[in-house]
py3Dmol code that shows the C-alpha trace and the ligand (Angstrom):
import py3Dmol

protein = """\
ATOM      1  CA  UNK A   1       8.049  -3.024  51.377  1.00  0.00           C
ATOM      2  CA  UNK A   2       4.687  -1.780  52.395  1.00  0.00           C
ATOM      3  CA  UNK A   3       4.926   1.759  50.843  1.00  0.00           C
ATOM      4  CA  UNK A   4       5.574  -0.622  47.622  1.00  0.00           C
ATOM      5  CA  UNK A   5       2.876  -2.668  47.535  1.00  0.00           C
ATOM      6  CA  UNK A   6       0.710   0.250  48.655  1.00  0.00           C
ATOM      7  CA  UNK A   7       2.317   2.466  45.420  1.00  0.00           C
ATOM      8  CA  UNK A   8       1.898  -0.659  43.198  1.00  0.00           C
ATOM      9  CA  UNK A   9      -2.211  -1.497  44.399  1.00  0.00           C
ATOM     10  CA  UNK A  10      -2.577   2.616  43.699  1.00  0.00           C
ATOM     11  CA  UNK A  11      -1.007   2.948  40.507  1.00  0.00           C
ATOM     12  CA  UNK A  12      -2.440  -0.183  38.848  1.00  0.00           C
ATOM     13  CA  UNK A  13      -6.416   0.213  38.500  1.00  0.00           C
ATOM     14  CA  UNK A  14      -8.325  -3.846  38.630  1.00  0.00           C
ATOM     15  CA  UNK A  15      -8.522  -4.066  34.736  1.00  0.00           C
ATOM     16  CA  UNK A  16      -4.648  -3.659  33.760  1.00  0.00           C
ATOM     17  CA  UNK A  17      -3.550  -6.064  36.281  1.00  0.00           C
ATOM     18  CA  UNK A  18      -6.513  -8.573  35.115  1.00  0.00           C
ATOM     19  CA  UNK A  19      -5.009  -7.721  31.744  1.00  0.00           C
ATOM     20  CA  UNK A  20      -1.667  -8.160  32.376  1.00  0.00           C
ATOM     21  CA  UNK A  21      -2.276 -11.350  34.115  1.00  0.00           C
ATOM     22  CA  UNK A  22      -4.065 -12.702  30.967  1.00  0.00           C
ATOM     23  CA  UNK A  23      -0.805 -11.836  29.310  1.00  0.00           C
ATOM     24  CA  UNK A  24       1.419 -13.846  31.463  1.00  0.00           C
ATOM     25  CA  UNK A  25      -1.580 -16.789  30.801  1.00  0.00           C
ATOM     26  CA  UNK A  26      -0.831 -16.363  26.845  1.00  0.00           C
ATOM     27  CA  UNK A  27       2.866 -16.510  27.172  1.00  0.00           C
ATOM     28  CA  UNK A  28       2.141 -19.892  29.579  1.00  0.00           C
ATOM     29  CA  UNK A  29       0.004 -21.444  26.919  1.00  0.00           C
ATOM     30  CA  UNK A  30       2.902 -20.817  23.733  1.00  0.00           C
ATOM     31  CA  UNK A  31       2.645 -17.393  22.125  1.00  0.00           C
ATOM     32  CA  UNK A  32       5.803 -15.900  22.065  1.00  0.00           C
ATOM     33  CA  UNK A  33       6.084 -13.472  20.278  1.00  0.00           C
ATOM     34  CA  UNK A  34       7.093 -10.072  22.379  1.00  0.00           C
ATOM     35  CA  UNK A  35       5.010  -7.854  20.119  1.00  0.00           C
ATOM     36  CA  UNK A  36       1.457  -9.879  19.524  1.00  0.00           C
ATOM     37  CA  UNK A  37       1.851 -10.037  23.665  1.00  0.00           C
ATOM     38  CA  UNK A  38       2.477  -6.079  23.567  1.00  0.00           C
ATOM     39  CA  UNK A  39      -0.882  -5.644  21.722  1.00  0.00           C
ATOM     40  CA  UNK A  40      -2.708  -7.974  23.667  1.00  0.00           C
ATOM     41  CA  UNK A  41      -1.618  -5.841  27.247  1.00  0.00           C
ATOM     42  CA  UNK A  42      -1.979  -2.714  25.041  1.00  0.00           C
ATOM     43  CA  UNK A  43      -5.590  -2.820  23.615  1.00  0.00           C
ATOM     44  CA  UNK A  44      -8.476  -2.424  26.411  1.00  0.00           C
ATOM     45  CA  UNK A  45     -10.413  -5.507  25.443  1.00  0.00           C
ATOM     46  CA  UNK A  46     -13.074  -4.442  28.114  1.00  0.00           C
ATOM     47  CA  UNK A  47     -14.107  -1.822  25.548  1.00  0.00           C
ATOM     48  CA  UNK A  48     -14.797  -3.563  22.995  1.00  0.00           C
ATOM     49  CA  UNK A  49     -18.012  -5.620  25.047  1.00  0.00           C
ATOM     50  CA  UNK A  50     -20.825  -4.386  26.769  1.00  0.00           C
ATOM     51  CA  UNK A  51     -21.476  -3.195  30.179  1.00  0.00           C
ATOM     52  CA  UNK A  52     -22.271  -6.630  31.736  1.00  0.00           C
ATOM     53  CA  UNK A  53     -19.603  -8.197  30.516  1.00  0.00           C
ATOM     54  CA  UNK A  54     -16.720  -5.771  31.393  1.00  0.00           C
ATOM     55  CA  UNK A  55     -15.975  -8.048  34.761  1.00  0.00           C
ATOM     56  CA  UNK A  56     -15.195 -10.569  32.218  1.00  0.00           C
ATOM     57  CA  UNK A  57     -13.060  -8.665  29.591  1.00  0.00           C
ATOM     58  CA  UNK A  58      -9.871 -10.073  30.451  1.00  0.00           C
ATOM     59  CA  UNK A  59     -10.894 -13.908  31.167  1.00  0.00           C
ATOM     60  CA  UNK A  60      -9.494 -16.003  28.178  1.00  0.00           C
ATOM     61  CA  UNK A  61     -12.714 -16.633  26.743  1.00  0.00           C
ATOM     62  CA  UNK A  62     -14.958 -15.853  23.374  1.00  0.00           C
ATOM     63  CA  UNK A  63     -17.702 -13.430  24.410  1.00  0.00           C
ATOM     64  CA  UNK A  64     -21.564 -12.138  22.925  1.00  0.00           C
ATOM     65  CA  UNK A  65     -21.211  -9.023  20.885  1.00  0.00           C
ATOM     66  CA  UNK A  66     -24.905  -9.527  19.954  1.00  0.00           C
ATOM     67  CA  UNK A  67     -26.281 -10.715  16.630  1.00  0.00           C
ATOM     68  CA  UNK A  68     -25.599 -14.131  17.493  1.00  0.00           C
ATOM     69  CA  UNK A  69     -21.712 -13.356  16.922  1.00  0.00           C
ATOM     70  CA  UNK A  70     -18.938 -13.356  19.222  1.00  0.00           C
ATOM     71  CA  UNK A  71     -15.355 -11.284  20.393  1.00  0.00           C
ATOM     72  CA  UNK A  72     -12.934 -14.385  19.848  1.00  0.00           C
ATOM     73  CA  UNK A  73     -11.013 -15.668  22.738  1.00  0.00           C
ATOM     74  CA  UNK A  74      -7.520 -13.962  23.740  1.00  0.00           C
ATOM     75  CA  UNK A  75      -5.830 -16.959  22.803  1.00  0.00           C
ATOM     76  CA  UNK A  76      -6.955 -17.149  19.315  1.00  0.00           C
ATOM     77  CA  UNK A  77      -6.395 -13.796  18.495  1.00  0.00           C
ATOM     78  CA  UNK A  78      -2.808 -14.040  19.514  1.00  0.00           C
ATOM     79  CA  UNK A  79      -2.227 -17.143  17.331  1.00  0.00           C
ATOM     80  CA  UNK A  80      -3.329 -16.089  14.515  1.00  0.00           C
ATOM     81  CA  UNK A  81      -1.766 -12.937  15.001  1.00  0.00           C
ATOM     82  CA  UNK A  82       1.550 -14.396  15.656  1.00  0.00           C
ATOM     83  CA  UNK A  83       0.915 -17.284  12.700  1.00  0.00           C
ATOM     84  CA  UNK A  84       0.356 -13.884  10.304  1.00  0.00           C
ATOM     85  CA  UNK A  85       3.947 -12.745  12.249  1.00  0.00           C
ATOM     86  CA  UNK A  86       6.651 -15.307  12.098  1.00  0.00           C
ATOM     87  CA  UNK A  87       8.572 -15.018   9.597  1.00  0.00           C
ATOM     88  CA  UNK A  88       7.557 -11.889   7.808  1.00  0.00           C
ATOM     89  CA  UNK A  89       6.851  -8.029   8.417  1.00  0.00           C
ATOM     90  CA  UNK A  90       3.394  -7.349   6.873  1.00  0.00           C
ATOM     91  CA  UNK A  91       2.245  -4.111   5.851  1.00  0.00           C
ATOM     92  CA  UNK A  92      -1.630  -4.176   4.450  1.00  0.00           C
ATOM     93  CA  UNK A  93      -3.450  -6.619   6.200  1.00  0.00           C
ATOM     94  CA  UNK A  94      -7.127  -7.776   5.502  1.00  0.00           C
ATOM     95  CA  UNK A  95      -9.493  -8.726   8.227  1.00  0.00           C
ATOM     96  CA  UNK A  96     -12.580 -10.724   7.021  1.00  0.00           C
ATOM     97  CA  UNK A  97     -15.522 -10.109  10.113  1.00  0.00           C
ATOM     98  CA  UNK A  98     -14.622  -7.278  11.582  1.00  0.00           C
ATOM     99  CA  UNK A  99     -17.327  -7.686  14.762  1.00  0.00           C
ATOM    100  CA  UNK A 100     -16.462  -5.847  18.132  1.00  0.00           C
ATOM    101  CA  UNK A 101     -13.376  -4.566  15.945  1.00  0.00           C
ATOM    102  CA  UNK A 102     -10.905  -6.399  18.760  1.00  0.00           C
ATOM    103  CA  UNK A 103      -8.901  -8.772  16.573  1.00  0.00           C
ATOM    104  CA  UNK A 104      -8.880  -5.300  14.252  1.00  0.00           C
ATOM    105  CA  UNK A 105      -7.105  -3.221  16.804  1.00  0.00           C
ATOM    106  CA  UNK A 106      -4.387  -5.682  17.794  1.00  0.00           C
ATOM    107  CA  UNK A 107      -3.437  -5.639  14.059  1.00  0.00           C
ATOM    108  CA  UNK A 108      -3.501  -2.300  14.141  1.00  0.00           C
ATOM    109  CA  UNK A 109      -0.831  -2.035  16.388  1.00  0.00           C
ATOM    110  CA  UNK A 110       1.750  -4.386  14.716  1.00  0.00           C
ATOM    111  CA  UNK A 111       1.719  -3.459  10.682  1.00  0.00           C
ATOM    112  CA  UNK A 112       1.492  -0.471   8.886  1.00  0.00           C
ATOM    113  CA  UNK A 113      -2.294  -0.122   7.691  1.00  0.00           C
ATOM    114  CA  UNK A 114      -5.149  -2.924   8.064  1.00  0.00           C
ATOM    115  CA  UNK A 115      -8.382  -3.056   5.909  1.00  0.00           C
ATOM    116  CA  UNK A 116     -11.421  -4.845   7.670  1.00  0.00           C
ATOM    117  CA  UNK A 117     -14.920  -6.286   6.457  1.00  0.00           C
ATOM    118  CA  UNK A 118     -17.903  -7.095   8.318  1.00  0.00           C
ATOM    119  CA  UNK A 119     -21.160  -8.041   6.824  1.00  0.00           C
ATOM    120  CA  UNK A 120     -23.274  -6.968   9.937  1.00  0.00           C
ATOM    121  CA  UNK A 121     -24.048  -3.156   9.430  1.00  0.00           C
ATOM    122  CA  UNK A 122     -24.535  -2.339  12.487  1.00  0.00           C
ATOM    123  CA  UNK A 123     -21.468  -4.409  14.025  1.00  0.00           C
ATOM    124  CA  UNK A 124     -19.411  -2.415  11.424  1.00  0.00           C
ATOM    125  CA  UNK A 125     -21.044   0.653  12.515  1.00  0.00           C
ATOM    126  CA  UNK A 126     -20.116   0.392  16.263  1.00  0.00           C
ATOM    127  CA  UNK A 127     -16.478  -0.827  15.556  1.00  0.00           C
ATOM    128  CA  UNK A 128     -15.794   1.982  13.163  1.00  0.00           C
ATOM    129  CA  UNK A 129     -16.974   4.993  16.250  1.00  0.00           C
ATOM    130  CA  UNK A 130     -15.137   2.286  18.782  1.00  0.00           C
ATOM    131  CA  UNK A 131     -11.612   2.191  17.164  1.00  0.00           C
ATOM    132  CA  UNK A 132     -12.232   6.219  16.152  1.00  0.00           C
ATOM    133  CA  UNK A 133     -12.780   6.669  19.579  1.00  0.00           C
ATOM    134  CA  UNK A 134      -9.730   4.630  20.840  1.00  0.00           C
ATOM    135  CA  UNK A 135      -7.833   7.120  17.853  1.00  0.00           C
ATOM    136  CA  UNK A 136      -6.859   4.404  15.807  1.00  0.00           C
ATOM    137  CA  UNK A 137      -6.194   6.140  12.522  1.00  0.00           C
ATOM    138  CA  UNK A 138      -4.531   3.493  10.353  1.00  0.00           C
ATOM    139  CA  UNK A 139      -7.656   1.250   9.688  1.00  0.00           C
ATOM    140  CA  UNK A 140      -9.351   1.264   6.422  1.00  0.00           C
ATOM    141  CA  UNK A 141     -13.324  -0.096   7.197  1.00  0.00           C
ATOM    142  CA  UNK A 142     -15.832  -1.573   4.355  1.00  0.00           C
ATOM    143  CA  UNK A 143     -19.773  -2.866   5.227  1.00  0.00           C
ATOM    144  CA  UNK A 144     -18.694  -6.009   2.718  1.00  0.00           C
ATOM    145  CA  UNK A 145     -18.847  -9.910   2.011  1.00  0.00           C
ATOM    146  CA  UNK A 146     -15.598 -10.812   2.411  1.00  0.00           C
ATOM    147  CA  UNK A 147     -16.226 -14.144   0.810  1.00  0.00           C
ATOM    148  CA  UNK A 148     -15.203 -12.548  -2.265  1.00  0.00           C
ATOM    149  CA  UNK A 149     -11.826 -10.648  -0.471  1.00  0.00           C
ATOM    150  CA  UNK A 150     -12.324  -6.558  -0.848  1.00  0.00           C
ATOM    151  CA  UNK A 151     -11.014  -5.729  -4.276  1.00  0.00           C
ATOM    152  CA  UNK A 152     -10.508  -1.962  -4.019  1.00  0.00           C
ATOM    153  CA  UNK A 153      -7.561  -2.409  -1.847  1.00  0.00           C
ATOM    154  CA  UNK A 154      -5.917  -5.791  -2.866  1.00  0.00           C
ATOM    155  CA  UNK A 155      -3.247  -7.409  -2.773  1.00  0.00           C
ATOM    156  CA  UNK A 156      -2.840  -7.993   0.951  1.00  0.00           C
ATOM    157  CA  UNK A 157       0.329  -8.709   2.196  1.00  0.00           C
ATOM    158  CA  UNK A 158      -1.723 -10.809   5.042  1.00  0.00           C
ATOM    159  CA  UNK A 159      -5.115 -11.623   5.626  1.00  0.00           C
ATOM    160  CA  UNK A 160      -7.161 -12.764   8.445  1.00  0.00           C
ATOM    161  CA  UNK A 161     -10.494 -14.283   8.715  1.00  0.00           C
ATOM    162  CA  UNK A 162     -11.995 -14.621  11.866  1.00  0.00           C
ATOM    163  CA  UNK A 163     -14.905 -16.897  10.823  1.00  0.00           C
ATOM    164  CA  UNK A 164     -15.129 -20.226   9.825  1.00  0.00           C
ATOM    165  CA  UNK A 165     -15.052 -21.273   5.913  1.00  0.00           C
ATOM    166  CA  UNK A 166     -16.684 -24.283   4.618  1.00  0.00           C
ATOM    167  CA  UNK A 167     -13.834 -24.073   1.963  1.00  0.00           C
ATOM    168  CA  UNK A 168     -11.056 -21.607   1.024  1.00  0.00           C
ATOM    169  CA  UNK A 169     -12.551 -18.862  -1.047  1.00  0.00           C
ATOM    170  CA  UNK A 170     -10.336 -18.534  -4.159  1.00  0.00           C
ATOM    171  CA  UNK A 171     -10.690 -14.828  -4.199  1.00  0.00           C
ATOM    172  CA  UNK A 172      -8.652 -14.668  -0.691  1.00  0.00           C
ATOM    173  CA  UNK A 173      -5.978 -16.621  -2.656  1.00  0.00           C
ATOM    174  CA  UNK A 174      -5.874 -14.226  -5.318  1.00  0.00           C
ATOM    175  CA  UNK A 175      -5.805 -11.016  -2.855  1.00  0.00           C
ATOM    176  CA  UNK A 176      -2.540 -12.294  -1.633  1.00  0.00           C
ATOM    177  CA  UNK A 177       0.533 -10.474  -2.530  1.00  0.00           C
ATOM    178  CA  UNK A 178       3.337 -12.959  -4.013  1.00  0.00           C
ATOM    179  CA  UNK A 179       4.512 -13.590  -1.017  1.00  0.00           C
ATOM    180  CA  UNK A 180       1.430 -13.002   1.510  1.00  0.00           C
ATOM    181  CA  UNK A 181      -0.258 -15.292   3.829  1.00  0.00           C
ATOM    182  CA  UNK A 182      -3.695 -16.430   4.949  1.00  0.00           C
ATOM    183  CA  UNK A 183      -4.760 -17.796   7.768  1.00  0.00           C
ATOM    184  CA  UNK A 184      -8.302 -18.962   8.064  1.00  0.00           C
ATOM    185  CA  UNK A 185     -10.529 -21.572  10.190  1.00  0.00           C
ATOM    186  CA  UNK A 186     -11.805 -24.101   7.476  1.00  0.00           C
ATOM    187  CA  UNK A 187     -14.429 -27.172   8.032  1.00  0.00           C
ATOM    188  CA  UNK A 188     -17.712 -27.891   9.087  1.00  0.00           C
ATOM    189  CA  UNK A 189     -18.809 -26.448  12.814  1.00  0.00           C
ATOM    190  CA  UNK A 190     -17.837 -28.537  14.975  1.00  0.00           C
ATOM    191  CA  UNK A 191     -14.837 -30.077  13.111  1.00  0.00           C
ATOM    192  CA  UNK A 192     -12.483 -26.600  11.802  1.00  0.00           C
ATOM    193  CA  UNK A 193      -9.175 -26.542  11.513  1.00  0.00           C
ATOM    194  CA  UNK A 194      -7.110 -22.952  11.278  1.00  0.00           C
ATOM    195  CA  UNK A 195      -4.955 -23.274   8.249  1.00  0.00           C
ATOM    196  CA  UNK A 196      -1.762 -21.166   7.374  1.00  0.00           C
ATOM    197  CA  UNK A 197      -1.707 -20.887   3.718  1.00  0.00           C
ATOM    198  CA  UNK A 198       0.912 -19.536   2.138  1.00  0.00           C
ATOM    199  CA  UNK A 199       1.457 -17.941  -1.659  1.00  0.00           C
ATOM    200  CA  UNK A 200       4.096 -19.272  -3.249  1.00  0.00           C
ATOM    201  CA  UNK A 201       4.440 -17.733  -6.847  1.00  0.00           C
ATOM    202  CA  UNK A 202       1.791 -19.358  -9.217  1.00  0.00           C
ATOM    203  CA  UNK A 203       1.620 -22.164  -6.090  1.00  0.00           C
ATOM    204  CA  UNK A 204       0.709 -22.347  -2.464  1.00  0.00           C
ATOM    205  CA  UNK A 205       1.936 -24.101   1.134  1.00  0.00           C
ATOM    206  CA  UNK A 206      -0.552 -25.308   3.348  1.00  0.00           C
ATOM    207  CA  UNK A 207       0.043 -25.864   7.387  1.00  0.00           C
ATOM    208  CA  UNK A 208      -2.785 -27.038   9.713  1.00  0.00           C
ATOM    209  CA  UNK A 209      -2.519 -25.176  13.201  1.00  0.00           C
ATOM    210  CA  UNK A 210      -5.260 -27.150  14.676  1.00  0.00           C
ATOM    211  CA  UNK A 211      -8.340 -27.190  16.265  1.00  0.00           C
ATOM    212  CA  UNK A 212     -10.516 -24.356  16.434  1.00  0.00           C
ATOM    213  CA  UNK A 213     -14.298 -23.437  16.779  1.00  0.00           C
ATOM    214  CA  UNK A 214     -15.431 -20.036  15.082  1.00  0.00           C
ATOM    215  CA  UNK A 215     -18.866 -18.989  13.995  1.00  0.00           C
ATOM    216  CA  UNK A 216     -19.435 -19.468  10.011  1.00  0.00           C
ATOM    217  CA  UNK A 217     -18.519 -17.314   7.778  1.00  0.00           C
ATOM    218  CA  UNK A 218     -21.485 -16.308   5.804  1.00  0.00           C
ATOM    219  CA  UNK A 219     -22.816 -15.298   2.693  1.00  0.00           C
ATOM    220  CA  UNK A 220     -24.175 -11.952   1.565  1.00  0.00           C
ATOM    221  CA  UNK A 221     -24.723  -8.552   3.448  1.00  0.00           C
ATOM    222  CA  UNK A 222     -27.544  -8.189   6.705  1.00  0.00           C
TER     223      UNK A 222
END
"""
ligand_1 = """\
26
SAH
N -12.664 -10.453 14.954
C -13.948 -10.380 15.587
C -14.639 -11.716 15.470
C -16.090 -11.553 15.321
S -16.961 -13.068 14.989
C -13.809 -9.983 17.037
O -12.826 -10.352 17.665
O -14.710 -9.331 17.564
C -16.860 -13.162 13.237
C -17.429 -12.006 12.466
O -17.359 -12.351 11.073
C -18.884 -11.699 12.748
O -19.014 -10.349 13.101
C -19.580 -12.011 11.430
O -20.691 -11.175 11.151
C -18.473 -11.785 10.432
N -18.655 -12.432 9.135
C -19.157 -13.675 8.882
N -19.170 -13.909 7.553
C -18.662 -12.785 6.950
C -18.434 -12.405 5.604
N -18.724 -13.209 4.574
N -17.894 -11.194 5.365
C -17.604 -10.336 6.380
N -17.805 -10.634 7.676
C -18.320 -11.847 7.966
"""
view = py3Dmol.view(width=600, height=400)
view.addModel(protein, "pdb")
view.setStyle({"model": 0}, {"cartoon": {"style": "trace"}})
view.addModel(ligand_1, "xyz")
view.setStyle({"model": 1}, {"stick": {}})
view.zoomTo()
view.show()
């Protein structure tokens, strides 16, 4: 017993078992699916803030990446992630704000090549040599408003946008494979919603997942 729990407290350094316990809290709080949770325990979240925040990597929270933007919370990213999921086995995925590049490497890991735009240069910038450096080699990355989708690449099979819209931009729609799916906070601060939206030939199929609170998704390139 005590050689065990000595073996176990040597072989498992503070920040896996942190992580794994903020598994164990996503699986309490309703995702379910075995993969997005694989990610989520795979991809070393701590590396993807800065040195002051490491201690807090693996708490279920949003966190500063600088320029007034944010990592989004465990939680979210595993929603959406699973909401982009059920159902369906995406290939090319689009990620509008790219930021710390977090929400970019859990996608990573579950379809075949994801495409990702951030409109902060230097955000962009850092994810790129982050994800290099973490030898992620299946991630496509453009310095872009994704307002208007990214073109050179489309259609998307899924796409994710991980800020908030005041309205669905109509070029997302029309990146969408026949059969893809968006998923997107929409609404005012204080007041968004994350919406499935689904393509449905020349139609589409809307579901509301709830409430959510993201920072806006903005206009133009900085
Ligand atoms: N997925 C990121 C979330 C970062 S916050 C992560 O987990 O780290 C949202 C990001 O969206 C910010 O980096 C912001 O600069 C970016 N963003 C906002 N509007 C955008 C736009 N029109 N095009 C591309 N990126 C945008």
């Amino acid at each position: 017993m005590s050689m065990l729990r000595s073996h176990r407290g040597a072989a498992a350094p503070a920040t896996s078992s942190a992580q794994q316990r903020l598994v164990e809290a996503l699986r309490q709080q309703g995702v379910s699916n075995e993969r997005v949770l694989a990610a989520l325990g795979k991809v070393p979240r701590h590396q993807f803030v800065d040195d002051a925040l490491k201690n807090r990597a693996y708490e279920n929270n949003a966190l500063p990446i600088g320029h007034a933007q944010t990592i989004s919370q465990p939680l979210v990213v595993a929603m959406m992630t699973q909401a982009l999921l059920t159902g369906r086995r995406p290939q090319r995925v689009l990620e509008v704000g790219t930021g710390s590049g977090y929400q970019t490497a859990v996608l990573a890991e579950l379809v075949t090549t994801v495409f990702t735009v951030e409109r902060i240069k230097p955000l962009s910038e850092a994810a790129r040599r982050r994800l290099a450096g973490l030898n992620y080699r299946n991630i496509h990355f453009g310095y872009a408003d994704g307002i208007n989708g990214w073109p050179p690449y489309a259609p998307y099979d899924g796409i994710i946008v991980t800020a908030g819209a005041a309205a669905v931009p109509e070029a997302l729609i029309q990146q969408l494979s026949p059969s893809g799916r968006l998923i997107i906070p929409v609404g005012p601060q204080g007041a968004q919603s994350l919406r499935v939206i689904d393509r449905r030939g020349a139609g589409i199929r809307e579901q509301d997942m709830g409430a959510v609170s993201f920072v806006p998704l903005l206009a133009g390139k900085v």
